[in-house]
mmCIF file of the N, C-alpha and C atoms, coordinates in Angstrom:
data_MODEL
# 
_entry.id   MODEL 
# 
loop_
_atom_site.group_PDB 
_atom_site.id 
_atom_site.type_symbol 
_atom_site.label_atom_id 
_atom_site.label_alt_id 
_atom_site.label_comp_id 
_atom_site.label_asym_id 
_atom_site.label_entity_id 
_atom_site.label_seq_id 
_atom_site.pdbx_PDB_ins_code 
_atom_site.Cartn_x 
_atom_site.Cartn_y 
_atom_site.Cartn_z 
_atom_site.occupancy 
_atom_site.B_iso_or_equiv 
_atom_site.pdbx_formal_charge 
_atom_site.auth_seq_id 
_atom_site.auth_comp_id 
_atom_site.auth_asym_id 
_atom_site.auth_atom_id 
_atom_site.pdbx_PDB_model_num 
ATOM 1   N N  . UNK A 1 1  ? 99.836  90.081  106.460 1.00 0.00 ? 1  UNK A N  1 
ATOM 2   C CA . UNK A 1 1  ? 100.730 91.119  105.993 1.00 0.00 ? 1  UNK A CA 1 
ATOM 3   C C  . UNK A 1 1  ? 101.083 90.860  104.529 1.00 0.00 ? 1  UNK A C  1 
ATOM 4   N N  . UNK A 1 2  ? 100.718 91.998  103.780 1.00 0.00 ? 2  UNK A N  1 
ATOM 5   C CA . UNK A 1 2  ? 101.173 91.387  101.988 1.00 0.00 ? 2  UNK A CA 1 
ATOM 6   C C  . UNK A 1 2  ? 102.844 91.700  101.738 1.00 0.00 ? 2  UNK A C  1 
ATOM 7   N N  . UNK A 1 3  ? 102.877 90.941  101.144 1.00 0.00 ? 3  UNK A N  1 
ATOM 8   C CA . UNK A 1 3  ? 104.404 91.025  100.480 1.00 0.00 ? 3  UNK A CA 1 
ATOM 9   C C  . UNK A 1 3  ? 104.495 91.832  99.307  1.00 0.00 ? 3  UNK A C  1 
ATOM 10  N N  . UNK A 1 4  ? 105.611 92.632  99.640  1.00 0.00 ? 4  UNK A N  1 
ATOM 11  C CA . UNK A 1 4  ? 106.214 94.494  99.046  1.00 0.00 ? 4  UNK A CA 1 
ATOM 12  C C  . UNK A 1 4  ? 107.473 93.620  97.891  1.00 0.00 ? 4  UNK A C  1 
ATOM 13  N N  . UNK A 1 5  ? 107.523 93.939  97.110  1.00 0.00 ? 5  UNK A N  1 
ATOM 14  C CA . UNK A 1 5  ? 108.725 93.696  96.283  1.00 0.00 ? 5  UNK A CA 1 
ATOM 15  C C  . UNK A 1 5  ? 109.107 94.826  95.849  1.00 0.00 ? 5  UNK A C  1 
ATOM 16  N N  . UNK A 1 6  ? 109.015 96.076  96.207  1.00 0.00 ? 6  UNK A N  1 
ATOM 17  C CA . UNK A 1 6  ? 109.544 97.545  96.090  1.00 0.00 ? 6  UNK A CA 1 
ATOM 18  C C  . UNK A 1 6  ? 108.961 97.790  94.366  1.00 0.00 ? 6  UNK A C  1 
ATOM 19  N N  . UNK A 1 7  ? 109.622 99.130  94.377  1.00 0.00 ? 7  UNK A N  1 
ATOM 20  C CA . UNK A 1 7  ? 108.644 99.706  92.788  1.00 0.00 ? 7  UNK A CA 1 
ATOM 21  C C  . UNK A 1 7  ? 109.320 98.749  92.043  1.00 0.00 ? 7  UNK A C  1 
ATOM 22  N N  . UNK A 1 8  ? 107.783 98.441  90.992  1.00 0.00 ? 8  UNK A N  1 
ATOM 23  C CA . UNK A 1 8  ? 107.828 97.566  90.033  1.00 0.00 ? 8  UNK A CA 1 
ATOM 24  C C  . UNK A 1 8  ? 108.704 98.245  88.544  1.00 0.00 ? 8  UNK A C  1 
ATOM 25  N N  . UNK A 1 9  ? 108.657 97.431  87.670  1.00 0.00 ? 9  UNK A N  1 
ATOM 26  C CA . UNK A 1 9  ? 109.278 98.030  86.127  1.00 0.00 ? 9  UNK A CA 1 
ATOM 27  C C  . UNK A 1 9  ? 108.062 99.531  85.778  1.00 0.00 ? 9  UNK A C  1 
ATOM 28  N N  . UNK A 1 10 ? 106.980 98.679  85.922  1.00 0.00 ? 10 UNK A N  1 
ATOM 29  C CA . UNK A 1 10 ? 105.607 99.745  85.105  1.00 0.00 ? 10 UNK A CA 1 
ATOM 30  C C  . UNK A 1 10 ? 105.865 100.526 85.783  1.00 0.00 ? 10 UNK A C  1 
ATOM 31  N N  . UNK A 1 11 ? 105.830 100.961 86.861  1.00 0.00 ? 11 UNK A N  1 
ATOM 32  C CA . UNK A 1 11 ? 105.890 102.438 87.113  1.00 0.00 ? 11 UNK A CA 1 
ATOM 33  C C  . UNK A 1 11 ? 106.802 102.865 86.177  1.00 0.00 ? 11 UNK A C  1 
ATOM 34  N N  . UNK A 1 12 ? 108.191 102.873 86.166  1.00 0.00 ? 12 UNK A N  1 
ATOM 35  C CA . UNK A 1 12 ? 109.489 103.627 85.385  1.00 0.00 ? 12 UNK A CA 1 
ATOM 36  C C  . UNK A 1 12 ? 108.842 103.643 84.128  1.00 0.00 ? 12 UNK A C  1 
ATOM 37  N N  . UNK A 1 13 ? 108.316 102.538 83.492  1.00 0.00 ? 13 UNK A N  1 
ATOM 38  C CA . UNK A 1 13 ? 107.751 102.408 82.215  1.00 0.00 ? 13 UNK A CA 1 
ATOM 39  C C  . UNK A 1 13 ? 106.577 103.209 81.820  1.00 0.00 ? 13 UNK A C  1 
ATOM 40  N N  . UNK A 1 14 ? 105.331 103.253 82.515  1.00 0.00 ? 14 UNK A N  1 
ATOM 41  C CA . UNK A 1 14 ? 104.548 104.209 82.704  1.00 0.00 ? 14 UNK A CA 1 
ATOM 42  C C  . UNK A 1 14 ? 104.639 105.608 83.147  1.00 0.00 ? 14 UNK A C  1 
ATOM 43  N N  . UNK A 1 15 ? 105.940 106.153 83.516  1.00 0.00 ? 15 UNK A N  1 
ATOM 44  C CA . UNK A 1 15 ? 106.568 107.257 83.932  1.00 0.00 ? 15 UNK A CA 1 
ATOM 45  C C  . UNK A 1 15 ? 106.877 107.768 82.195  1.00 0.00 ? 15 UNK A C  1 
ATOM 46  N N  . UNK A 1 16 ? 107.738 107.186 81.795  1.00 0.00 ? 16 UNK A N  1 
ATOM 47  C CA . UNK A 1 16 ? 108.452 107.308 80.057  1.00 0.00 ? 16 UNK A CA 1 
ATOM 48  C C  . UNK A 1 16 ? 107.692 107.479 79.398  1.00 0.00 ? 16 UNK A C  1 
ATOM 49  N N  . UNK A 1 17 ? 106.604 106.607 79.512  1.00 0.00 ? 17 UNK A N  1 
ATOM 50  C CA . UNK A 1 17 ? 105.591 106.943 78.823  1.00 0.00 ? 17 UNK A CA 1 
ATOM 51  C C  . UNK A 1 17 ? 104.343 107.973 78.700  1.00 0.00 ? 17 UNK A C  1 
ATOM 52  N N  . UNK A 1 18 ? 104.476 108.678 79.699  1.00 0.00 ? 18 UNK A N  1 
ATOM 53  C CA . UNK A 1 18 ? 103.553 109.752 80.426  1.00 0.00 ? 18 UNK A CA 1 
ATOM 54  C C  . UNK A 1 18 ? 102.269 108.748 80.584  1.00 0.00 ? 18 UNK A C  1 
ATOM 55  N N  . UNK A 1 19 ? 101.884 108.095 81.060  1.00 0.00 ? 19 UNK A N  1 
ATOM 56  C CA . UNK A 1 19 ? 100.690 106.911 81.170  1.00 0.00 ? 19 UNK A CA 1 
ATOM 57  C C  . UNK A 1 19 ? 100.470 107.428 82.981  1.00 0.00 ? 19 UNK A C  1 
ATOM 58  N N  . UNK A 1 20 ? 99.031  108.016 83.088  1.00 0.00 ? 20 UNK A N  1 
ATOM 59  C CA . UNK A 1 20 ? 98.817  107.726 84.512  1.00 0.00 ? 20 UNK A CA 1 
ATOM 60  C C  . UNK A 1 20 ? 97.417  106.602 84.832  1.00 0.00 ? 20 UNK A C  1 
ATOM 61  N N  . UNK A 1 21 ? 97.848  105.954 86.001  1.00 0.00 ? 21 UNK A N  1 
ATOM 62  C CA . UNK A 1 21 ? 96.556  104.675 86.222  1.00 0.00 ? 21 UNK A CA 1 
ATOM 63  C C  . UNK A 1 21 ? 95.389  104.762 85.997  1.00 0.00 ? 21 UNK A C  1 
ATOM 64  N N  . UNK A 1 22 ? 95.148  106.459 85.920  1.00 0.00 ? 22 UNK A N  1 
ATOM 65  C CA . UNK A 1 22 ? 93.469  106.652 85.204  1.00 0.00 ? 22 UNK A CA 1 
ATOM 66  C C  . UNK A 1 22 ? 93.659  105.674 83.602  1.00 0.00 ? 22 UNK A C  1 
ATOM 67  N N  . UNK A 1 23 ? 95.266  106.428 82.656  1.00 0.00 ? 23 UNK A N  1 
ATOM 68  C CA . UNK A 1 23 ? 94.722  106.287 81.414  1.00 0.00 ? 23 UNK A CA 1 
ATOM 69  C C  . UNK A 1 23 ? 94.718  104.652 81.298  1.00 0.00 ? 23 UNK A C  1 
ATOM 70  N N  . UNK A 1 24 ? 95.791  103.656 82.020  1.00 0.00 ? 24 UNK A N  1 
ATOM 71  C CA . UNK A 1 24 ? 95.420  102.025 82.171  1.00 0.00 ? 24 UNK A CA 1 
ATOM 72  C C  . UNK A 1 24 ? 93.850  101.889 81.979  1.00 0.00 ? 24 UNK A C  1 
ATOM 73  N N  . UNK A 1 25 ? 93.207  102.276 83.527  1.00 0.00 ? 25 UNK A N  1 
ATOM 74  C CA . UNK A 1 25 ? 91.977  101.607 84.154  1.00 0.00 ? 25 UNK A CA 1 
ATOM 75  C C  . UNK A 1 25 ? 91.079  102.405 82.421  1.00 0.00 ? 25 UNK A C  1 
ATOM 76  N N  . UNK A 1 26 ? 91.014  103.225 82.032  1.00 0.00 ? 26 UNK A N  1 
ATOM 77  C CA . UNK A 1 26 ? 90.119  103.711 81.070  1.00 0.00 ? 26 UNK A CA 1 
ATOM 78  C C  . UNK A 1 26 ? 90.290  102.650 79.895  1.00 0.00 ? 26 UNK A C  1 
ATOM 79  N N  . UNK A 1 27 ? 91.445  102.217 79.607  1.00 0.00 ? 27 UNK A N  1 
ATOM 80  C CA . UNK A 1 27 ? 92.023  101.453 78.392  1.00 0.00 ? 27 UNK A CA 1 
ATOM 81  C C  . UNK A 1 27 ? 91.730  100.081 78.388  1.00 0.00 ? 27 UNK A C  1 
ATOM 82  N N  . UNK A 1 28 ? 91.217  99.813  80.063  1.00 0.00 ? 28 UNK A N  1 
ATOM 83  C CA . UNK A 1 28 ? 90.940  98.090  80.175  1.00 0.00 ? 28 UNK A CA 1 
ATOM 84  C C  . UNK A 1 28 ? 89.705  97.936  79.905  1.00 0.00 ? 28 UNK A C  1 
ATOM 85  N N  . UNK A 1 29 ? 89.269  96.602  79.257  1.00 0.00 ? 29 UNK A N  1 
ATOM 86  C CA . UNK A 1 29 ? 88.366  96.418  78.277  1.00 0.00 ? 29 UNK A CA 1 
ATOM 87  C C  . UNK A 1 29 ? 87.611  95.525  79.632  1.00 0.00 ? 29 UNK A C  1 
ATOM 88  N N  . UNK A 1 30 ? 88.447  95.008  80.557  1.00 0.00 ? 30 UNK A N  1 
ATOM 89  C CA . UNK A 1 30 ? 88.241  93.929  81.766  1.00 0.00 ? 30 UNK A CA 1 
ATOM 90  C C  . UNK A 1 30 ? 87.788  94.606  82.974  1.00 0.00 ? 30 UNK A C  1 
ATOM 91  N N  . UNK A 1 31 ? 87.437  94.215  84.294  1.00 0.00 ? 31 UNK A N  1 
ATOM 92  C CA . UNK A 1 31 ? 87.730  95.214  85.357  1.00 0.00 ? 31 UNK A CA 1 
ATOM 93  C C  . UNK A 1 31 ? 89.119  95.210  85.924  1.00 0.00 ? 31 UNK A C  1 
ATOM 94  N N  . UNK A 1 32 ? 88.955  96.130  85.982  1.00 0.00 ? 32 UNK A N  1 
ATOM 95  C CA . UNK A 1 32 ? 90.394  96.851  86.405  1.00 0.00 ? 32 UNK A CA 1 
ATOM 96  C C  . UNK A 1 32 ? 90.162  98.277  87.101  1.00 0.00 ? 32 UNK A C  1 
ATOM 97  N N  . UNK A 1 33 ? 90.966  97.988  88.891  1.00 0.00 ? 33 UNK A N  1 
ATOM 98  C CA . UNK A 1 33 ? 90.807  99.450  89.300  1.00 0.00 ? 33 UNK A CA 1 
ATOM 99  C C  . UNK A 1 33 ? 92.103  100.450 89.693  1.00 0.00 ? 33 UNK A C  1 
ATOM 100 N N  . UNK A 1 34 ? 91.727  101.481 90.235  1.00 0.00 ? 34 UNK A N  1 
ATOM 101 C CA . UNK A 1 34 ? 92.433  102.271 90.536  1.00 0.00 ? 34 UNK A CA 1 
ATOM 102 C C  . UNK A 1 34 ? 94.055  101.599 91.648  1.00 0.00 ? 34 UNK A C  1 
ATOM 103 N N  . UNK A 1 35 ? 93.107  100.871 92.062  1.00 0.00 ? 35 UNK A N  1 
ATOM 104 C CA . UNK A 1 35 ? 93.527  100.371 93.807  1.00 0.00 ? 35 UNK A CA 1 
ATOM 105 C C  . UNK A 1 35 ? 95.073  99.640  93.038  1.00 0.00 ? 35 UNK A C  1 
ATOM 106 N N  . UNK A 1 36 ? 94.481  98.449  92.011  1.00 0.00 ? 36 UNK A N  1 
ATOM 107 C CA . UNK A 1 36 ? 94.648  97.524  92.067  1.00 0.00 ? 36 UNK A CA 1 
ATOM 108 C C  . UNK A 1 36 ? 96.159  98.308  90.981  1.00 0.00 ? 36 UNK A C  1 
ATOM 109 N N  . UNK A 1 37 ? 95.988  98.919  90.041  1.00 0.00 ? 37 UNK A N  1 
ATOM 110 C CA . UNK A 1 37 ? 96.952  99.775  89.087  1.00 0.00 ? 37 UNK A CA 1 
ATOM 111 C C  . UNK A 1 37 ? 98.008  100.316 90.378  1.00 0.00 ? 37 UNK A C  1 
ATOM 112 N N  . UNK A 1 38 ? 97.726  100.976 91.451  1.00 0.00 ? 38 UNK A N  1 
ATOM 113 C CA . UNK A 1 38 ? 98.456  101.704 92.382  1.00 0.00 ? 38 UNK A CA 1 
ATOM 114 C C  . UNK A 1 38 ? 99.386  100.487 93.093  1.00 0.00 ? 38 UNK A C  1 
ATOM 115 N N  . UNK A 1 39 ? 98.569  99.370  93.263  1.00 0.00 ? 39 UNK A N  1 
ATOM 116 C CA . UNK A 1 39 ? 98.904  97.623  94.104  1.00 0.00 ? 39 UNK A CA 1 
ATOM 117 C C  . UNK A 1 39 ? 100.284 97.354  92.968  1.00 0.00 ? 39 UNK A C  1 
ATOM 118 N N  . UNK A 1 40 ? 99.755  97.225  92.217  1.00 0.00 ? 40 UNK A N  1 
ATOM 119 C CA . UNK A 1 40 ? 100.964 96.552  90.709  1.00 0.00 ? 40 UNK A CA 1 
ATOM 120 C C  . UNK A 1 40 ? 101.907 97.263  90.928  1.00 0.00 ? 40 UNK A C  1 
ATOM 121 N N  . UNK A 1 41 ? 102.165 99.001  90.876  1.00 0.00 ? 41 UNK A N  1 
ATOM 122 C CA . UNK A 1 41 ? 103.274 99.926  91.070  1.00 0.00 ? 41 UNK A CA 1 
ATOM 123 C C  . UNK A 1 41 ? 103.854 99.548  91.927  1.00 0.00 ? 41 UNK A C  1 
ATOM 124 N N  . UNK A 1 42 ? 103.167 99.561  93.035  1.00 0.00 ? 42 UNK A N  1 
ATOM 125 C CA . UNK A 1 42 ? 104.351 99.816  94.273  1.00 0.00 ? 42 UNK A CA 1 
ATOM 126 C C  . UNK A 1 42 ? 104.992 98.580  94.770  1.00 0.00 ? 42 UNK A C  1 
ATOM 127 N N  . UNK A 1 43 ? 104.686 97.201  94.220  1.00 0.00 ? 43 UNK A N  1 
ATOM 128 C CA . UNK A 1 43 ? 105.257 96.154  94.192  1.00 0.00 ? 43 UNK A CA 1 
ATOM 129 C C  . UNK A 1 43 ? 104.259 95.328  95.423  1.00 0.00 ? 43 UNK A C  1 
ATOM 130 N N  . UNK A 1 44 ? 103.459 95.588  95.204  1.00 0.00 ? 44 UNK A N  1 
ATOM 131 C CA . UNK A 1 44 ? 102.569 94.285  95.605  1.00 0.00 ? 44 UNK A CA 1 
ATOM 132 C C  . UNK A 1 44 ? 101.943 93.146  95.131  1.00 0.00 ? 44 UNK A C  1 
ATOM 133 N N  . UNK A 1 45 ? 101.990 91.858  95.359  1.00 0.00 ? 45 UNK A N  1 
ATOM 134 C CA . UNK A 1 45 ? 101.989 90.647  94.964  1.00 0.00 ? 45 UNK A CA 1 
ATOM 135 C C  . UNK A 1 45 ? 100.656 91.101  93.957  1.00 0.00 ? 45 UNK A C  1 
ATOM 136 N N  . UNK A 1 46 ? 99.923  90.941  92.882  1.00 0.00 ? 46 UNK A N  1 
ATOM 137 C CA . UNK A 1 46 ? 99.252  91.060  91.761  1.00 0.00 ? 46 UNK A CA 1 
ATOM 138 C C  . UNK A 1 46 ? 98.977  89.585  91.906  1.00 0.00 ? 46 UNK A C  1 
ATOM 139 N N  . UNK A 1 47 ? 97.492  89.112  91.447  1.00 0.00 ? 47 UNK A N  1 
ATOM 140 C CA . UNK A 1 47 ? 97.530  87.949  91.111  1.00 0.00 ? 47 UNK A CA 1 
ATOM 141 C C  . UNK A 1 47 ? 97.907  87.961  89.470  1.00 0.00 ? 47 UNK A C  1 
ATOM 142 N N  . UNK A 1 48 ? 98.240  86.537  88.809  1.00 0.00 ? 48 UNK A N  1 
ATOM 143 C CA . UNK A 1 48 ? 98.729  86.710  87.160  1.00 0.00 ? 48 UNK A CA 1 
ATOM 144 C C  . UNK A 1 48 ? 97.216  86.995  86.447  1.00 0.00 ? 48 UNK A C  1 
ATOM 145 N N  . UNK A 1 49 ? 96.017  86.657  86.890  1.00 0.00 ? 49 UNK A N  1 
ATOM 146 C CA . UNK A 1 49 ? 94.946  87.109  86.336  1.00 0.00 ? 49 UNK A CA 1 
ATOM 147 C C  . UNK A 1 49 ? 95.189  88.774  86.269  1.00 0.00 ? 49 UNK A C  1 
ATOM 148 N N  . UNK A 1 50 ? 94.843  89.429  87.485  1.00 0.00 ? 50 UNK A N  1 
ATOM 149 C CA . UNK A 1 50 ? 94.959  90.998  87.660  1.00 0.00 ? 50 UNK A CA 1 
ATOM 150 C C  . UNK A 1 50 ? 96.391  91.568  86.777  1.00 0.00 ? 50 UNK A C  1 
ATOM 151 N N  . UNK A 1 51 ? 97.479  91.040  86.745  1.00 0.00 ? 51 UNK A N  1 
ATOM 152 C CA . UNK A 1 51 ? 98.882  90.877  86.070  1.00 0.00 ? 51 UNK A CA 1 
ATOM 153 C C  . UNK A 1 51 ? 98.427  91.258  84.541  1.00 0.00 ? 51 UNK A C  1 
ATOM 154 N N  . UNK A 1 52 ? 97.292  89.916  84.200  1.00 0.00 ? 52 UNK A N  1 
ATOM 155 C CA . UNK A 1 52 ? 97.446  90.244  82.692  1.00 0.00 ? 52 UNK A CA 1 
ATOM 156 C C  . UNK A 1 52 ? 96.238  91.348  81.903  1.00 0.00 ? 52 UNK A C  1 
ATOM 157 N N  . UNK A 1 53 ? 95.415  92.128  82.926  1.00 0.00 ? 53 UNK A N  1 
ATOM 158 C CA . UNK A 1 53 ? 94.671  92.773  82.712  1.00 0.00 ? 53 UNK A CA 1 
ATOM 159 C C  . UNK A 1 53 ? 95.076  93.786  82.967  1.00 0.00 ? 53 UNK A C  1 
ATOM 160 N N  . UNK A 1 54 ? 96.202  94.084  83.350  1.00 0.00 ? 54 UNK A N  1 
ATOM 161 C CA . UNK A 1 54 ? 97.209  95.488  83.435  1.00 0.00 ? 54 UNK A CA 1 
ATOM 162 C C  . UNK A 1 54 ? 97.790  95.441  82.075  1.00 0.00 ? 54 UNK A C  1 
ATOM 163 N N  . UNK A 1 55 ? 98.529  94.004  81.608  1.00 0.00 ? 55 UNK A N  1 
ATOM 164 C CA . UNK A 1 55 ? 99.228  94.109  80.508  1.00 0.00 ? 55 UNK A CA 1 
ATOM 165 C C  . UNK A 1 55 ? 98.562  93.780  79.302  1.00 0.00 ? 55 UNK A C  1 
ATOM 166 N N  . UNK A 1 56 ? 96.851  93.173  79.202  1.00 0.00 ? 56 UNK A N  1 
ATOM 167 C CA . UNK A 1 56 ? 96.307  93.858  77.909  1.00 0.00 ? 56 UNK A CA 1 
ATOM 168 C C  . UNK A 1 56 ? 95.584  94.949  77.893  1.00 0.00 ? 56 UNK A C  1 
ATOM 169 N N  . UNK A 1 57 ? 95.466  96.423  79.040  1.00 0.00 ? 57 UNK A N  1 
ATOM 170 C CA . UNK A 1 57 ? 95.264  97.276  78.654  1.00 0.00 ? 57 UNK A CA 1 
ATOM 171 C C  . UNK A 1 57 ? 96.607  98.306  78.328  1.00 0.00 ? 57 UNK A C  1 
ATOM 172 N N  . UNK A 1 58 ? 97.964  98.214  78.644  1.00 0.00 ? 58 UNK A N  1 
ATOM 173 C CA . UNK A 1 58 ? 99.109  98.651  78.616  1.00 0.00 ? 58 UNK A CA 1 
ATOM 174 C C  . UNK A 1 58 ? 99.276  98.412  76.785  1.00 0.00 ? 58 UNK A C  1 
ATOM 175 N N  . UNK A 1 59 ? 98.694  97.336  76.732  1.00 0.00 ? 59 UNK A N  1 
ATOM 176 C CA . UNK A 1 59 ? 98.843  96.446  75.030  1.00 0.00 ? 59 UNK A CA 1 
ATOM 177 C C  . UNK A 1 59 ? 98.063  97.646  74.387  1.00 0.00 ? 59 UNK A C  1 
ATOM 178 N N  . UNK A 1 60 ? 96.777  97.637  74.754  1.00 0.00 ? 60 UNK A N  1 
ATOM 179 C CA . UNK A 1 60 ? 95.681  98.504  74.076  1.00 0.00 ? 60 UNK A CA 1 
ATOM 180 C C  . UNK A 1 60 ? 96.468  100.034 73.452  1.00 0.00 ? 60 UNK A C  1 
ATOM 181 N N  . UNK A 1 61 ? 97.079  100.461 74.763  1.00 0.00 ? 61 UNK A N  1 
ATOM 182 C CA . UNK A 1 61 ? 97.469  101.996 74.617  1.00 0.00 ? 61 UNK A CA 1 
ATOM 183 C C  . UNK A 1 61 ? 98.687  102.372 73.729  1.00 0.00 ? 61 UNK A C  1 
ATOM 184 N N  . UNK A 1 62 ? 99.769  100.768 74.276  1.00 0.00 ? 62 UNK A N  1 
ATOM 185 C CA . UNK A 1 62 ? 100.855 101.245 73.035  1.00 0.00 ? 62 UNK A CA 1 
ATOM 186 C C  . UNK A 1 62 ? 101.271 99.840  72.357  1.00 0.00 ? 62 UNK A C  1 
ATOM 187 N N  . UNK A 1 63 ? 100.558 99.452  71.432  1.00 0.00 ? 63 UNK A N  1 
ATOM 188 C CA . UNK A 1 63 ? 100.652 97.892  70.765  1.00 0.00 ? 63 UNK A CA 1 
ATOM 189 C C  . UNK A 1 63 ? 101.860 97.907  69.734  1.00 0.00 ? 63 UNK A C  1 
ATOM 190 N N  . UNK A 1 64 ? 102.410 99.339  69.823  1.00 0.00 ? 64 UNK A N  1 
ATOM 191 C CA . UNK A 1 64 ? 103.642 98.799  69.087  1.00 0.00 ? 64 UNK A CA 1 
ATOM 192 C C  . UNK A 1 64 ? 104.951 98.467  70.157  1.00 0.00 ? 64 UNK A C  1 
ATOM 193 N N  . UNK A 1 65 ? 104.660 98.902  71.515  1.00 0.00 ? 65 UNK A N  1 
ATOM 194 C CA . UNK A 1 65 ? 106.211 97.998  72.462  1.00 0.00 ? 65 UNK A CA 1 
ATOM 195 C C  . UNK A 1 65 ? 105.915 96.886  71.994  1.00 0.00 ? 65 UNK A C  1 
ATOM 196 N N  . UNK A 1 66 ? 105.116 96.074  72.541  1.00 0.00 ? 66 UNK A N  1 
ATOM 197 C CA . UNK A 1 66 ? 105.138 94.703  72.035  1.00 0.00 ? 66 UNK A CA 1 
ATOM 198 C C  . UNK A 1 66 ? 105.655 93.773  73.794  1.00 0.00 ? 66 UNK A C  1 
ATOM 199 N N  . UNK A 1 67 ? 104.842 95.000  74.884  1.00 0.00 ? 67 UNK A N  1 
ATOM 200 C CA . UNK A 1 67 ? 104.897 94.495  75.844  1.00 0.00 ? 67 UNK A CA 1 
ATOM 201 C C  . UNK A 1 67 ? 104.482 93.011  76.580  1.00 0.00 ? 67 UNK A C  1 
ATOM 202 N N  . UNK A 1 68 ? 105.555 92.559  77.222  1.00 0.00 ? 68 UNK A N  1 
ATOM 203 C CA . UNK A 1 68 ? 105.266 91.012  78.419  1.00 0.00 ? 68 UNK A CA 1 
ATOM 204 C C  . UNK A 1 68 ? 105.064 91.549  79.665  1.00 0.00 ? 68 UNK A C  1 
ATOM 205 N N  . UNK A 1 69 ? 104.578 90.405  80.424  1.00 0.00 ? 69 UNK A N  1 
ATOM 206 C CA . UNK A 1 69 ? 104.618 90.685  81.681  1.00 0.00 ? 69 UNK A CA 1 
ATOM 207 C C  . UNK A 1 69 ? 105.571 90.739  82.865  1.00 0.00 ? 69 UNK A C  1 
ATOM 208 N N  . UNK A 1 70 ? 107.439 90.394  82.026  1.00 0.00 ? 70 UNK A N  1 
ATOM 209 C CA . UNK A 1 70 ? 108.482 90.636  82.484  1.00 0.00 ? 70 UNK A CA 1 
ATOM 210 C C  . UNK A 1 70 ? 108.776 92.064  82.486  1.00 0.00 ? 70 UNK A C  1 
ATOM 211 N N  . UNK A 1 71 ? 108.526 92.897  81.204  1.00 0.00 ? 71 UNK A N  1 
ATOM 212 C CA . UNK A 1 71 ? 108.541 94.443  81.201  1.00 0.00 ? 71 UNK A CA 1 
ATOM 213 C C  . UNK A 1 71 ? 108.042 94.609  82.469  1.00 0.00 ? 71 UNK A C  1 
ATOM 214 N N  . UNK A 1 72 ? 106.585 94.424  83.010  1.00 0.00 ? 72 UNK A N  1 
ATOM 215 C CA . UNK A 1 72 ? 106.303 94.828  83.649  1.00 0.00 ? 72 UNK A CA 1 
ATOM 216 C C  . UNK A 1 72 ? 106.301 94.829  85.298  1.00 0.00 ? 72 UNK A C  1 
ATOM 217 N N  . UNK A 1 73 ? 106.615 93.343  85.545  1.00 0.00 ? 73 UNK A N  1 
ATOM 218 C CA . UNK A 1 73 ? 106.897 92.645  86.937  1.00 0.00 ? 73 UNK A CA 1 
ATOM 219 C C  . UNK A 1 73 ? 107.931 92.021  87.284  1.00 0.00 ? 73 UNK A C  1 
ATOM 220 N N  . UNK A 1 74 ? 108.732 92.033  88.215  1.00 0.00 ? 74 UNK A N  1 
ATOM 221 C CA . UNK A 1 74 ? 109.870 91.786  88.775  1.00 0.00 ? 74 UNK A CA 1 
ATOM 222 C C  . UNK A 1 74 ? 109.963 90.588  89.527  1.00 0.00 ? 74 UNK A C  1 
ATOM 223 N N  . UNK A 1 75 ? 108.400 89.732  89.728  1.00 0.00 ? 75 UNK A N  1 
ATOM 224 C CA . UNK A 1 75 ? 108.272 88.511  90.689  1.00 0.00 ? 75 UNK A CA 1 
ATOM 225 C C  . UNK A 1 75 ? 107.550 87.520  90.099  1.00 0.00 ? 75 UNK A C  1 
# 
């Protein structure tokens, strides 16, 4: 059974930003999927590898936040 930590920061953040998981997964230079962008939202355990390939394509799209991976994760 995976462990839920309820909606993450990125969603709200990716909400503000009008950002949907297509424009992430298009922006990652790494693999990165759909599944795994939808996994991160809804607060499922991410490994910090998968973690930081969310947050250098999040980097890619808006490099002036000057986003961490606390913006983005709650665990």
């Amino acid at each position: 059974m995976a462990i839920e930590h309820g909606v993450q920061p990125i969603d709200a953040l990716m909400n503000a930003l009008a950002l949907s998981n297509a424009d992430v997964v298009a922006a990652s230079t790494r693999q990165l999927s759909f599944k795994a962008m939808q996994k991160g939202r809804k607060g499922r355990i991410l490994t910090p590898n998968m973690q930081i390939k969310i947050l250098e394509a999040l980097r890619t799209l808006k490099p002036e936040r000057n986003l961490t991976l606390k913006d983005l994760f709650n665990y």
